[in-house]
C-alpha positions as CSV (number, residue, x, y, z in Angstrom):
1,X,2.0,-10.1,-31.7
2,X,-0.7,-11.3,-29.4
3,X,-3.2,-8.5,-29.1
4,X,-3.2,-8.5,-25.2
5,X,0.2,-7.8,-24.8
6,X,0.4,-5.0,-27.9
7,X,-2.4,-3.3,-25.8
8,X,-0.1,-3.6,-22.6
9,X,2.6,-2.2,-24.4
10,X,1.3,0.6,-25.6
11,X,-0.7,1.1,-22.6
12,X,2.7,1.1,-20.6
13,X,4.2,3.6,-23.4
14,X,0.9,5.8,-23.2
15,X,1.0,6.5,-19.4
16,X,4.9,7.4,-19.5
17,X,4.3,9.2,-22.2
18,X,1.1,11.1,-20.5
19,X,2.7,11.5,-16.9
20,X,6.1,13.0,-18.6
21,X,3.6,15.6,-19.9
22,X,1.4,16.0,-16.6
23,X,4.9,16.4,-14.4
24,X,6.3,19.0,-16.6
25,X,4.0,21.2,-15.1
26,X,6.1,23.8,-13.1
27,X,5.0,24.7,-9.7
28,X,6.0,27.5,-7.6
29,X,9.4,26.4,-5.7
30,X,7.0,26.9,-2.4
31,X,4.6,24.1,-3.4
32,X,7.5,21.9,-4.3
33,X,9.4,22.4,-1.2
34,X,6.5,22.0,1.7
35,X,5.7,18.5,2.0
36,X,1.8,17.7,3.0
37,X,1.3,16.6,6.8
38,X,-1.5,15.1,8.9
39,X,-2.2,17.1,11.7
40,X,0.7,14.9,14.2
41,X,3.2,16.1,12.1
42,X,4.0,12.8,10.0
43,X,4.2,12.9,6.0
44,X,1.0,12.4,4.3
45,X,1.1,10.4,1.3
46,X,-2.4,10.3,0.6
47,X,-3.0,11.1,-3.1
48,X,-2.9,9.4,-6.5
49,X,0.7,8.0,-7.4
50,X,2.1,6.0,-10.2
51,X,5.8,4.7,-11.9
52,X,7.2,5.4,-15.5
53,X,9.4,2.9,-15.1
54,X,9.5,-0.1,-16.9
55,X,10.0,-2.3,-14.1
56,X,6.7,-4.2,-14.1
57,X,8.1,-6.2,-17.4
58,X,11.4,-7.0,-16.0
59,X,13.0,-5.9,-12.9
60,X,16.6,-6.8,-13.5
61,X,17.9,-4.5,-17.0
62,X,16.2,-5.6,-20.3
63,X,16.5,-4.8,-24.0
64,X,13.7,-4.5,-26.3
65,X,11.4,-8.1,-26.8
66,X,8.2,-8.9,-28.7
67,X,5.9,-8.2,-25.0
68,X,8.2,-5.4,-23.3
69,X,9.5,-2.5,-24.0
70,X,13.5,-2.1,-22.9
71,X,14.5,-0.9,-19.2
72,X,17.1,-0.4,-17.0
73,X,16.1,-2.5,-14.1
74,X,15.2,-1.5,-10.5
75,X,17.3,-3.9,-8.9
76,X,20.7,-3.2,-6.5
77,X,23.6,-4.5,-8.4
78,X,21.1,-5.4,-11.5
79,X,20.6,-9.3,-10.8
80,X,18.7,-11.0,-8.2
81,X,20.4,-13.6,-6.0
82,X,18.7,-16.3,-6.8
83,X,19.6,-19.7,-5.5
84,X,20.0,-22.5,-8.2
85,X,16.7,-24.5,-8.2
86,X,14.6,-21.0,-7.9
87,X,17.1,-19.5,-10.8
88,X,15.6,-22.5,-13.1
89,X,11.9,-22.1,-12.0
90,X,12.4,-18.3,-13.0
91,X,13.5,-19.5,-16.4
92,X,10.8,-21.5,-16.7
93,X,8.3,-18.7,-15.4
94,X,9.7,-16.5,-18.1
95,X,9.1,-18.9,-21.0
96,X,5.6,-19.4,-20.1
97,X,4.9,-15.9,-19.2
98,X,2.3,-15.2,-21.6
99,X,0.4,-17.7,-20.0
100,X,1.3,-18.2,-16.7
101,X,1.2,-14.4,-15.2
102,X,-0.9,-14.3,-12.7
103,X,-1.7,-10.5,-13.0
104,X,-2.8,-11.7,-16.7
105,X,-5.4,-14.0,-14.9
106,X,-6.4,-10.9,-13.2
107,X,-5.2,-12.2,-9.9
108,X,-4.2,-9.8,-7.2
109,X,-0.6,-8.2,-7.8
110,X,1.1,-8.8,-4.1
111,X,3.3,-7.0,-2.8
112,X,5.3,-5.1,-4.3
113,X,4.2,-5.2,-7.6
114,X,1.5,-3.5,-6.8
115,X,3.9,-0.2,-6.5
116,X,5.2,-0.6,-10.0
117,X,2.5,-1.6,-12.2
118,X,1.7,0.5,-15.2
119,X,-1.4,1.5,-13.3
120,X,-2.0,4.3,-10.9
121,X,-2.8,3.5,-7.0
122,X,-4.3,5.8,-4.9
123,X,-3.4,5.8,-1.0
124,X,-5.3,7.4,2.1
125,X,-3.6,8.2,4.9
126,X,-4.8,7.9,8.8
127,X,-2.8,8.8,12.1
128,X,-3.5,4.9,13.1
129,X,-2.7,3.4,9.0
130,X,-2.4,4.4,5.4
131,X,-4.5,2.5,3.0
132,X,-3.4,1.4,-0.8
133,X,-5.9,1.2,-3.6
134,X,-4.3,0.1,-6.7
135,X,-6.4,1.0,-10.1
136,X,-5.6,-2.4,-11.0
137,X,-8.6,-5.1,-9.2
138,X,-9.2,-2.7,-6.9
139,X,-8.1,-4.7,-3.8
140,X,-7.5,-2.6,-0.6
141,X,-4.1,-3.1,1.5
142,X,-4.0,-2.0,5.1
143,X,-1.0,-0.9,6.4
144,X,-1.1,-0.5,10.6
145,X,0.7,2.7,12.1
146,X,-0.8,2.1,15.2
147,X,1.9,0.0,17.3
148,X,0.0,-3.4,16.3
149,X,2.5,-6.3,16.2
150,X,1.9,-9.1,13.1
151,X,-0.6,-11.7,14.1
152,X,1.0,-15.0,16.3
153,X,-1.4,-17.3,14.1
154,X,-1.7,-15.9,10.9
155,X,-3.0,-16.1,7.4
156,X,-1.2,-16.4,4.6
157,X,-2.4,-13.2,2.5
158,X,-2.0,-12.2,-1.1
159,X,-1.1,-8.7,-0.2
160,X,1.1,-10.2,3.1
161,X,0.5,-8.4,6.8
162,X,1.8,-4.8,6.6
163,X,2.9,-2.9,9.7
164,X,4.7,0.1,9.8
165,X,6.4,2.5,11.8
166,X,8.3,6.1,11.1
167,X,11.9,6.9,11.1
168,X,12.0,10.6,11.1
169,X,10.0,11.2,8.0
170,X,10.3,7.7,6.2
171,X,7.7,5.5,6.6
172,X,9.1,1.9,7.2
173,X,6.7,-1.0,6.7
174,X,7.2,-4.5,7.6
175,X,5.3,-7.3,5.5
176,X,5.3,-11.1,6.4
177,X,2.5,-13.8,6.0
178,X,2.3,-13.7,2.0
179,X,0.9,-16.8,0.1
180,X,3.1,-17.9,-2.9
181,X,0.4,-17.3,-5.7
182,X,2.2,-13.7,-7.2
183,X,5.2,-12.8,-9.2
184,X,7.0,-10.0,-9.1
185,X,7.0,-8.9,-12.6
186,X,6.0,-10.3,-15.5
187,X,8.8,-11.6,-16.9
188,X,8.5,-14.2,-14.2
189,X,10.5,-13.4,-11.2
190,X,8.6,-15.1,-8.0
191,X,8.8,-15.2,-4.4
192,X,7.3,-18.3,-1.8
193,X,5.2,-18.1,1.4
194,X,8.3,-17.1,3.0
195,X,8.9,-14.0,1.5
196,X,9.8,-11.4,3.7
197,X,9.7,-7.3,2.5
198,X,10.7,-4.4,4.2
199,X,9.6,-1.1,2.5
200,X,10.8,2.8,2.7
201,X,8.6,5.6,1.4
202,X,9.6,8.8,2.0
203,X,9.0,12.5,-0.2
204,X,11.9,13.5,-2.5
205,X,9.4,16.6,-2.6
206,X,5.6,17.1,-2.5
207,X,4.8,15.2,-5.3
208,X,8.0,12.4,-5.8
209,X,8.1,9.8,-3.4
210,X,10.9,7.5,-3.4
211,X,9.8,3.6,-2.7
212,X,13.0,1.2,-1.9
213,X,12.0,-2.4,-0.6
214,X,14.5,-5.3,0.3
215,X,13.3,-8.9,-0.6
216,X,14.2,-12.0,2.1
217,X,13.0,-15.5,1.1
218,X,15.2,-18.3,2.1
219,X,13.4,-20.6,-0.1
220,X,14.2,-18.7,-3.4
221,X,17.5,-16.1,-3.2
222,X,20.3,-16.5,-1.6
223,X,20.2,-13.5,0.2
224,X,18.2,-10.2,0.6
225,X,18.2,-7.5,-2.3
226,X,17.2,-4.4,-2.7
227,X,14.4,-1.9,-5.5
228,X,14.3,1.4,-5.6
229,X,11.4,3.0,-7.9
230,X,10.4,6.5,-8.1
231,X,6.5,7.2,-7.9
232,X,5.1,10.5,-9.4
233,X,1.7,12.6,-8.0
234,X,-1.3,12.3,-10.4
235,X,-2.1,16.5,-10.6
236,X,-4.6,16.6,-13.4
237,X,-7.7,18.2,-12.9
238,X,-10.1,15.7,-11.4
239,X,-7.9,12.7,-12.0
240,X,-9.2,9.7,-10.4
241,X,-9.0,6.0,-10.7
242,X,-11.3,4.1,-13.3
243,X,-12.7,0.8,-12.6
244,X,-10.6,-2.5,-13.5
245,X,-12.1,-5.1,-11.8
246,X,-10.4,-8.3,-11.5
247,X,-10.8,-11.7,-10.7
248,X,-8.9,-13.0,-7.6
249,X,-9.7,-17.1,-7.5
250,X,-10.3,-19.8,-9.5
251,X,-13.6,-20.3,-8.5
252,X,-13.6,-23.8,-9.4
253,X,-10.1,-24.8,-7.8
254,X,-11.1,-23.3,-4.7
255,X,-14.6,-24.0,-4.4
256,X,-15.1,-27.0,-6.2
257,X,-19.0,-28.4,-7.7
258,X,-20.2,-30.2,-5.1
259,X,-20.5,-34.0,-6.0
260,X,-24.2,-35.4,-6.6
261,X,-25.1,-37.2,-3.3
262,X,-26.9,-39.6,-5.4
263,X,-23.9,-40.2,-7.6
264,X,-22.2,-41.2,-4.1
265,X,-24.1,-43.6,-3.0
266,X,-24.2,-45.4,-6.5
């Protein structure tokens, strides 16, 4: 088995195994039932949070294979609608996934991988946004509380344009503008520039959140669908996030050696 992916295994079997053991810790009922709040009254999320599920391998149900471990899937109704051409890019994604993954290039994980990586993320929460800082490359996502609309002109982003409102106490977030450089998992499921994602976080109690996002991309699936993952609070003493930096770019594909002007005019 390639070395890499025995790590990631076992890394991914590790942390559930290590965050079954930090949740079991009981709490008093009080603790559990009080939900933490910013001072305007809306939920505060802000902490350390991370998945045991399996999803990052495979969203749709998988058995046991050579690079995952098996899972159940995330996915409404288990499948993803994918149209016909996209369905045979996926395939082809899938057999070259040991290569062609961008979060094994150490490229930025989009949106929403980001939630369901076997990594912990840690988020900091604002009256005016809540900021997301995965473990994983350390990139910073901005999500805008503040009434701001998405920009008339805009970039296309790796991480997409987040804006968010409340519904009660769920926080609903809106996220357009994406690039098409990430996949959703790594067995190869993959979205286009006009992916479209609505996310839901809301408390199942203080330290269980409940993430759901549904997935629009005309290009790629023939209609929306819908994850659900449940993220658990990092409580051990003076956990924190470690550094795992990460390359974004290709340098050279996106900045280029500059020809010799000499060689030009030869």
């Amino acid at each position: 088995m390639n070395h890499h992916l025995f790590n990631r295994i076992s890394h991914g079997l590790g942390i559930a195994a290590l965050l079954a053991a930090a949740l079991s810790v009981s709490f008093p009922a009080s603790a559990e039932e009080k939900i933490p709040r910013l001072p305007n009254g809306k939920p505060d999320f802000s902490g350390i949070w991370q998945t045991t599920s399996a999803a990052d391998y495979d969203l749709e149900p998988h058995s046991n294979r050579k690079d995952a471990p098996p899972g159940p899937g995330v996915v409404e109704g288990n499948t993803i609608p994918y149209l016909p051409q996209a369905l045979e890019q996926k395939k082809k994604n899938f057999e070259n996934r040991a290569t062609d993954d961008p979060a094994l290039k150490g490229w930025t994980l989009g949106v929403p991988r980001t939630v369901y990586y076997p990594e912990p993320f840690q988020i900091f929460e604002r009256a005016q946004d809540v900021t997301i800082v995965p473990q994983f490359g350390h990139s910073v996502r901005s999500i805008y509380t503040n009434n701001t609309q998405h920009p008339d002109d805009p970039n296309d982003w790796w991480l997409g344009d987040s804006r968010g409102h409340w519904e009660g106490d769920t926080l609903v977030v809106d996220v357009r503008h994406f690039n098409d450089k990430t996949w959703l998992d790594h067995a190869g499921n993959f979205h286009s520039d006009a992916l479209h994602v609505v996310e839901r976080w809301k408390f199942l109690d203080a330290n269980t959140l409940e993430y759901t996002a549904t997935l629009d991309d005309p290009k790629v699936y023939s209609r929306p669908w819908n994850i659900s993952v449940i993220l658990y609070r990092h409580r051990e003493k003076n956990f924190q996030l470690i550094e795992d930096y990460r390359y974004t770019l290709d340098f050279d594909q996106y900045y280029p050696p500059r020809r010799d002007q000499n060689q030009d005019k030869n």
